[in-house]
mmCIF file as Biopython writes it, N, C-alpha, C and O atoms, coordinates in Angstrom:
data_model
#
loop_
_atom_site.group_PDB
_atom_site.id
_atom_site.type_symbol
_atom_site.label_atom_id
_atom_site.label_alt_id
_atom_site.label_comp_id
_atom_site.label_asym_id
_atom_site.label_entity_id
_atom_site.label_seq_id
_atom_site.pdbx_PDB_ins_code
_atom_site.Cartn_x
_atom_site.Cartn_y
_atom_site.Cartn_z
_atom_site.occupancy
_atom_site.B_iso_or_equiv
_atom_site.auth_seq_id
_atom_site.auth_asym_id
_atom_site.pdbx_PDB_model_num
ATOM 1   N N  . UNK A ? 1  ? 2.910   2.208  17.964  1.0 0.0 1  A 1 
ATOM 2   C CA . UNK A ? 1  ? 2.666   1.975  16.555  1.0 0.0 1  A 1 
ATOM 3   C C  . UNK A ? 1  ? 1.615   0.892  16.359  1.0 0.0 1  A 1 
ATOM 4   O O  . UNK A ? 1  ? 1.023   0.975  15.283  1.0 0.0 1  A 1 
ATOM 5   N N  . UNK A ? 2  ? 1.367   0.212  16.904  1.0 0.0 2  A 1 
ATOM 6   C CA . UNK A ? 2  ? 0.591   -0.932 16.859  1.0 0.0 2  A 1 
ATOM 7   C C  . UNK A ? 2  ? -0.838  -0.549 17.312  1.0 0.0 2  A 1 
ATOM 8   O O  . UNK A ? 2  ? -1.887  -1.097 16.974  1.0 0.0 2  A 1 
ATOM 9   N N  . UNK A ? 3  ? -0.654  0.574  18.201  1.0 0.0 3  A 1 
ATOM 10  C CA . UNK A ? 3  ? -2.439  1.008  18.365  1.0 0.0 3  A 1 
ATOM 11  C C  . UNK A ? 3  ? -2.580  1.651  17.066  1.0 0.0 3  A 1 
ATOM 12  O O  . UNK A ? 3  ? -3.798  1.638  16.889  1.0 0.0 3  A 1 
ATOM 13  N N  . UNK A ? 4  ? -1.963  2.289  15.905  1.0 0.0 4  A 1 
ATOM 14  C CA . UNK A ? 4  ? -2.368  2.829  15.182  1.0 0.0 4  A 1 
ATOM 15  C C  . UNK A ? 4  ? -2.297  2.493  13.909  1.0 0.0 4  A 1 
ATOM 16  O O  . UNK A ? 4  ? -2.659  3.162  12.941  1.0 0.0 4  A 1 
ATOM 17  N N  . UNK A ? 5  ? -1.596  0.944  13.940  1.0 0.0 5  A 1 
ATOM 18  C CA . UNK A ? 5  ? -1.990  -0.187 12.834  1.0 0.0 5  A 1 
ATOM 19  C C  . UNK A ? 5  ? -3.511  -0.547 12.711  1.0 0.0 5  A 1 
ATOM 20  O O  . UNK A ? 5  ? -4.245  -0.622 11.726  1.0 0.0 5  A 1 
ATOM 21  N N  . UNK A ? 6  ? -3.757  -0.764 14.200  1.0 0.0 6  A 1 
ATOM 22  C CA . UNK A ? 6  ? -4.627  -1.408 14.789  1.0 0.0 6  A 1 
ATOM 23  C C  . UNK A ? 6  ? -6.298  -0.166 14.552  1.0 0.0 6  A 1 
ATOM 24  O O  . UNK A ? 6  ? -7.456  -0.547 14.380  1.0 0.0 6  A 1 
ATOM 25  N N  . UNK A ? 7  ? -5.931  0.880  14.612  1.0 0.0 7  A 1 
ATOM 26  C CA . UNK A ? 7  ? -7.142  2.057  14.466  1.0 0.0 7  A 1 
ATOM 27  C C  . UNK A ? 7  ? -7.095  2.227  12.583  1.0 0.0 7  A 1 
ATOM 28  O O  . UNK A ? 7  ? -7.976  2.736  11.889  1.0 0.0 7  A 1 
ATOM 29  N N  . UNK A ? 8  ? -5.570  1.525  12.039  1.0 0.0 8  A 1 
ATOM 30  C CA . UNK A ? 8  ? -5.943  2.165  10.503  1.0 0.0 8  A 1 
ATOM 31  C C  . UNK A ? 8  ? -7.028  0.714  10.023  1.0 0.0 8  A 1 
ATOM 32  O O  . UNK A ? 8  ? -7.964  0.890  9.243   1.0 0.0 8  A 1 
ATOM 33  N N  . UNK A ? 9  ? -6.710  -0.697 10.635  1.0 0.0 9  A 1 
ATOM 34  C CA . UNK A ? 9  ? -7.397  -1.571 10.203  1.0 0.0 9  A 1 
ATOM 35  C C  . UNK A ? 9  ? -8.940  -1.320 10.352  1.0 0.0 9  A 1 
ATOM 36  O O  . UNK A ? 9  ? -9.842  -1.457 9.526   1.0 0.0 9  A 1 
ATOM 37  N N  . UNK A ? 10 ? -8.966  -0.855 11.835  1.0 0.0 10 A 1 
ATOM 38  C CA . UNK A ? 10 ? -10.786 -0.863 11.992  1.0 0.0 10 A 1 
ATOM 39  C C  . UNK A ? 10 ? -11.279 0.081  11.384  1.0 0.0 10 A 1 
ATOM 40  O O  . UNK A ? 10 ? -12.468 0.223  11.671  1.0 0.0 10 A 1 
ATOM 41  N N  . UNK A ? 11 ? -10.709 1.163  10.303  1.0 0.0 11 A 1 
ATOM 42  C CA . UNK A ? 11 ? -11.197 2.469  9.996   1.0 0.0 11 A 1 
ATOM 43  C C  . UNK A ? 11 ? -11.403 1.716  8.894   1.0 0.0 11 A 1 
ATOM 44  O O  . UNK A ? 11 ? -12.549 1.957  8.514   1.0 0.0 11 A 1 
ATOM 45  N N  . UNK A ? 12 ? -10.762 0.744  8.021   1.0 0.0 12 A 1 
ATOM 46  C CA . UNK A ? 12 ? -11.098 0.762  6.555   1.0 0.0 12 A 1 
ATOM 47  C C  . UNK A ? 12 ? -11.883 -0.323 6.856   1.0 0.0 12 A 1 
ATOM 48  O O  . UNK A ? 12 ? -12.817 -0.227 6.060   1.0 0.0 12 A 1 
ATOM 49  N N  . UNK A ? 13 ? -12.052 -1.262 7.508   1.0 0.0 13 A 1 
ATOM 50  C CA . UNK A ? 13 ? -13.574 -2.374 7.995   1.0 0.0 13 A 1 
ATOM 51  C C  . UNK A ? 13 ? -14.358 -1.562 7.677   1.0 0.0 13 A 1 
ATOM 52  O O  . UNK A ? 13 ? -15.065 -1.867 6.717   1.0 0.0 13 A 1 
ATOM 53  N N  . UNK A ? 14 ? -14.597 -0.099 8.371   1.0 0.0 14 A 1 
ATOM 54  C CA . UNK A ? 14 ? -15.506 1.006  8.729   1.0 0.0 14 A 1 
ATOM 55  C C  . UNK A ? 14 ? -16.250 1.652  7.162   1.0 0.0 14 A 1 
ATOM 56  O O  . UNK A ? 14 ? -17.411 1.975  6.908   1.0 0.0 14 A 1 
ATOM 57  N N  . UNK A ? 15 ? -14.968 1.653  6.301   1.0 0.0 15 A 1 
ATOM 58  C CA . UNK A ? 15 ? -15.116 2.517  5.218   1.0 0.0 15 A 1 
ATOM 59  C C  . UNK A ? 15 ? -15.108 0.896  4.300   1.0 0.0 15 A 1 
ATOM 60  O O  . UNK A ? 15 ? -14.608 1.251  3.233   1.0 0.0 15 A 1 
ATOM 61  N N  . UNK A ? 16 ? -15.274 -0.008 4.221   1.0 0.0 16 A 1 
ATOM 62  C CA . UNK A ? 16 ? -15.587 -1.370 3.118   1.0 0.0 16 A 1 
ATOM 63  C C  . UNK A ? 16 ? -14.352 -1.167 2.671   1.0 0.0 16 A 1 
ATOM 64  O O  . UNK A ? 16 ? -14.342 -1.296 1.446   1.0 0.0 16 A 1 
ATOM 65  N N  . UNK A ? 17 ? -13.351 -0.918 3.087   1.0 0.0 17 A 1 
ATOM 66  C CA . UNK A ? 17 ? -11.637 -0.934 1.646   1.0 0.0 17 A 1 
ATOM 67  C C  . UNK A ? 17 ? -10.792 -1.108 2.030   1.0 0.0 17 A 1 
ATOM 68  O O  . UNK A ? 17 ? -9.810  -0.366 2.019   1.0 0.0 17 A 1 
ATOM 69  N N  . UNK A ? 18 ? -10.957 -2.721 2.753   1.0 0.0 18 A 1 
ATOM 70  C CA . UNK A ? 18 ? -10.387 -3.662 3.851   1.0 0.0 18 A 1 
ATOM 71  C C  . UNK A ? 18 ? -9.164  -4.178 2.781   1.0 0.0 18 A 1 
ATOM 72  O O  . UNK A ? 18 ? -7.980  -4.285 3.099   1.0 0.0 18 A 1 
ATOM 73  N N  . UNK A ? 19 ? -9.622  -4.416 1.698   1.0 0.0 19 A 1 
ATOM 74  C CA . UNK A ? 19 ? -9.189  -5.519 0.454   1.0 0.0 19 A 1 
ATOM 75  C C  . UNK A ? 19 ? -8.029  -4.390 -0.490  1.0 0.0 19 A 1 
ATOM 76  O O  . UNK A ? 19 ? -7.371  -4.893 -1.401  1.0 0.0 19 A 1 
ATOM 77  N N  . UNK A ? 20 ? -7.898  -3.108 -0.216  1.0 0.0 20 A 1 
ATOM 78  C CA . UNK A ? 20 ? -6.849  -2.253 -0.701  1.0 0.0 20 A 1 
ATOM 79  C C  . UNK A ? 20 ? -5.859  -2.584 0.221   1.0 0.0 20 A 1 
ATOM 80  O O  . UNK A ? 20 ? -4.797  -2.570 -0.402  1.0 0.0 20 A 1 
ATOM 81  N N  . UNK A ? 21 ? -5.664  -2.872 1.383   1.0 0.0 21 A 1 
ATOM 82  C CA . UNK A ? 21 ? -4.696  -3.528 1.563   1.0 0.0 21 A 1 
ATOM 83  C C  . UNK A ? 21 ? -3.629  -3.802 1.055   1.0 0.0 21 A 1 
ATOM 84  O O  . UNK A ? 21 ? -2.575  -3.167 1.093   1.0 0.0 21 A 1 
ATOM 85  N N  . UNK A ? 22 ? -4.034  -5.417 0.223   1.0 0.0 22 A 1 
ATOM 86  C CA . UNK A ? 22 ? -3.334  -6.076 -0.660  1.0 0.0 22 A 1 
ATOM 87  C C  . UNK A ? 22 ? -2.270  -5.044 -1.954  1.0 0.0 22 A 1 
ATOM 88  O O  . UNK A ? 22 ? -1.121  -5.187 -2.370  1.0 0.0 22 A 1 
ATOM 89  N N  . UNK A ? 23 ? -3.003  -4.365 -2.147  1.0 0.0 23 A 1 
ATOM 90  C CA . UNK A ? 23 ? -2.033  -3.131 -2.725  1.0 0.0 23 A 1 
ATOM 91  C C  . UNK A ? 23 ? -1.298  -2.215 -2.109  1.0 0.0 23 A 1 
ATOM 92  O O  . UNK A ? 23 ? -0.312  -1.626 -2.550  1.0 0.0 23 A 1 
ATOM 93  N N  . UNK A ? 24 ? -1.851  -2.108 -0.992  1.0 0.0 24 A 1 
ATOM 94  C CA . UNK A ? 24 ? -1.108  -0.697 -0.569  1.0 0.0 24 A 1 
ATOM 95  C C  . UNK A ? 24 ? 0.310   -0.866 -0.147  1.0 0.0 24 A 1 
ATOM 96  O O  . UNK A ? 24 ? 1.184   -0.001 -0.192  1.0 0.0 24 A 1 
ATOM 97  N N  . UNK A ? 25 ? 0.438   -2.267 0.326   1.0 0.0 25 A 1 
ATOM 98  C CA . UNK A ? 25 ? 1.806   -2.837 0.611   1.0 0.0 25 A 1 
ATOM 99  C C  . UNK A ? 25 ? 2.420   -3.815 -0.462  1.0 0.0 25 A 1 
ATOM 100 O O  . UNK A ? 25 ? 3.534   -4.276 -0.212  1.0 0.0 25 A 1 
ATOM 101 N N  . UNK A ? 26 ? 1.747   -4.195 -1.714  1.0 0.0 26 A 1 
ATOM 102 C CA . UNK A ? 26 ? 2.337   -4.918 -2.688  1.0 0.0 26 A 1 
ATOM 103 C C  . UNK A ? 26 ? 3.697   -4.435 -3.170  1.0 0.0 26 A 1 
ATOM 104 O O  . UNK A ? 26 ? 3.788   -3.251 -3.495  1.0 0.0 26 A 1 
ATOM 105 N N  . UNK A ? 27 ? 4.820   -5.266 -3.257  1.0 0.0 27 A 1 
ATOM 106 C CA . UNK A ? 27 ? 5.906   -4.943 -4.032  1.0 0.0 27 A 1 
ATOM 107 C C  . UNK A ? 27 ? 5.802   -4.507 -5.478  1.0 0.0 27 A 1 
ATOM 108 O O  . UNK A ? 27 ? 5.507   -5.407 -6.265  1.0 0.0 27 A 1 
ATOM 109 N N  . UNK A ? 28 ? 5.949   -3.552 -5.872  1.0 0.0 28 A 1 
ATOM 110 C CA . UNK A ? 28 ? 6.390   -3.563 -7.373  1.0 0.0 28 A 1 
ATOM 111 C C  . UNK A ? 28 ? 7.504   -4.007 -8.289  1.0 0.0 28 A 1 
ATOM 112 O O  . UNK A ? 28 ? 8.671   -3.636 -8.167  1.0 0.0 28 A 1 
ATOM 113 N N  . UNK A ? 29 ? 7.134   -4.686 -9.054  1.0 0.0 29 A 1 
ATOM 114 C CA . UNK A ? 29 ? 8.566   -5.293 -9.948  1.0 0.0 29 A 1 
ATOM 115 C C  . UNK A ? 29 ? 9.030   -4.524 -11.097 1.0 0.0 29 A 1 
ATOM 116 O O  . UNK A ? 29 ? 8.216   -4.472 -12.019 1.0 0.0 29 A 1 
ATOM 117 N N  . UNK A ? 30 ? 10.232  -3.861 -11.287 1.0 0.0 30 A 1 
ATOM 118 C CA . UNK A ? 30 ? 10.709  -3.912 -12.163 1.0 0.0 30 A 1 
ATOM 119 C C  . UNK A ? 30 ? 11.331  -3.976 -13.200 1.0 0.0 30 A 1 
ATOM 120 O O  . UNK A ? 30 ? 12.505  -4.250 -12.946 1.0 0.0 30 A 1 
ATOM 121 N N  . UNK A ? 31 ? 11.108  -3.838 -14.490 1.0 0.0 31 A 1 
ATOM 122 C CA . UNK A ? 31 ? 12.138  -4.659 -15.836 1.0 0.0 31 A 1 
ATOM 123 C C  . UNK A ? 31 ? 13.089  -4.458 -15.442 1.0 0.0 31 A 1 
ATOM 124 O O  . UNK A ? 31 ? 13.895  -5.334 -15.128 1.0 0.0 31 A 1 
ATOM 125 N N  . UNK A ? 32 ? 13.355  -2.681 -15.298 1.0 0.0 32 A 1 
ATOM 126 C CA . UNK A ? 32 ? 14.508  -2.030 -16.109 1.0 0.0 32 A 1 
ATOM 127 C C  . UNK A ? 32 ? 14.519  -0.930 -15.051 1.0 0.0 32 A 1 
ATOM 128 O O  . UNK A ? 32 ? 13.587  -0.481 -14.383 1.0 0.0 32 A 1 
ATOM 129 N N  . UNK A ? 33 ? 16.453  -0.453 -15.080 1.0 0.0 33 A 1 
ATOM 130 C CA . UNK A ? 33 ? 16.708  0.837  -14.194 1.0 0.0 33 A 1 
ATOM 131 C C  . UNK A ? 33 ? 15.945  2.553  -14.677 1.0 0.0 33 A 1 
ATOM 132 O O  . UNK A ? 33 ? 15.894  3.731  -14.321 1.0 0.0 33 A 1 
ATOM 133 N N  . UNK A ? 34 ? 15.497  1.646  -15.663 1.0 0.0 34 A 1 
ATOM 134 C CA . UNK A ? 34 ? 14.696  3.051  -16.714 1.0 0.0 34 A 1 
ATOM 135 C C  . UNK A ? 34 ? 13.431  3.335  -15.841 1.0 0.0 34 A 1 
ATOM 136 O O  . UNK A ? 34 ? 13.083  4.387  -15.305 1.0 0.0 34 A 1 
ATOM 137 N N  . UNK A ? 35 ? 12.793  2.001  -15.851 1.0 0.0 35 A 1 
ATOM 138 C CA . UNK A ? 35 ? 11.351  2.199  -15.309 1.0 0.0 35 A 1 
ATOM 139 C C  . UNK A ? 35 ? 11.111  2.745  -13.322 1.0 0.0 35 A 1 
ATOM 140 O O  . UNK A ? 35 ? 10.171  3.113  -12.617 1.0 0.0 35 A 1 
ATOM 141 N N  . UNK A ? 36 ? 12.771  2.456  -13.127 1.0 0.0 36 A 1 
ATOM 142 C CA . UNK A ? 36 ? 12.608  2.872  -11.765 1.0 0.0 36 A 1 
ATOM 143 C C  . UNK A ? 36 ? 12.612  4.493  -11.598 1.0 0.0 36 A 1 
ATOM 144 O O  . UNK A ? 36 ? 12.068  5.217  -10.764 1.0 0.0 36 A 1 
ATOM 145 N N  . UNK A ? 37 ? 13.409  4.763  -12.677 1.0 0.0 37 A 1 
ATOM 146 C CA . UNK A ? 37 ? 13.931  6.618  -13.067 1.0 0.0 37 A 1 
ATOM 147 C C  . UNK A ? 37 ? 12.412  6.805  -12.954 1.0 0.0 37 A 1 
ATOM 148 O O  . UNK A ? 37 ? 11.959  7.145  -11.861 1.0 0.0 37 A 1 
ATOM 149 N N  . UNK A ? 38 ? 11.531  6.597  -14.071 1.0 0.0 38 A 1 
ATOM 150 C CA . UNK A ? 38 ? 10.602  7.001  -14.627 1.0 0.0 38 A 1 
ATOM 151 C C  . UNK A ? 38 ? 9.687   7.261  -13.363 1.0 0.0 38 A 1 
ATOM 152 O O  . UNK A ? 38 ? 8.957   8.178  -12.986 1.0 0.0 38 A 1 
ATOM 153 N N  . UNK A ? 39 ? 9.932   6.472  -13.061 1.0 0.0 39 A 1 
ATOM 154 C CA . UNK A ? 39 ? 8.306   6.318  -11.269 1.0 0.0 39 A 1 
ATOM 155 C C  . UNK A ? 39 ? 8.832   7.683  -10.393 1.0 0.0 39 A 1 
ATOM 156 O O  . UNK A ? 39 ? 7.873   8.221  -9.840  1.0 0.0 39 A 1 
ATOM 157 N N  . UNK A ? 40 ? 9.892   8.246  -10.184 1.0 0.0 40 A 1 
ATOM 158 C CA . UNK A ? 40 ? 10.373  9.240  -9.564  1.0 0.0 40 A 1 
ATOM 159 C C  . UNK A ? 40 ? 10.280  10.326 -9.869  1.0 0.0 40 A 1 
ATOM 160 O O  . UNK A ? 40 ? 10.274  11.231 -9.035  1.0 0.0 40 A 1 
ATOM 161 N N  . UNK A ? 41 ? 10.179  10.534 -11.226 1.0 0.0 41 A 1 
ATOM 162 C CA . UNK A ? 41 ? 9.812   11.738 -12.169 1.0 0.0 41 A 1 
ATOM 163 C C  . UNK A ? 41 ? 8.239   12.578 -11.382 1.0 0.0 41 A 1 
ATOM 164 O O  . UNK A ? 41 ? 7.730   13.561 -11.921 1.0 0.0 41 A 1 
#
């Protein structure tokens, strides 16, 4: 698993969208048990 952490990091160096990152693993917060329903829909 780690060679292919390691091949997804140097691919997006490769492609400039190093900095999506920060999103792609960000937690989402939310309010309400509503808004969790809703994301599943």
């Amino acid at each position: 698993m780690k060679k292919t952490l390691s091949a997804l990091i140097k691919i997006s160096f490769a492609l400039g969208c190093e900095n999506d990152f920060d999103t792609l693993f960000a937690k989402k917060g939310y309010s309400s048990i509503q808004e969790v329903i809703n994301e599943q829909l």
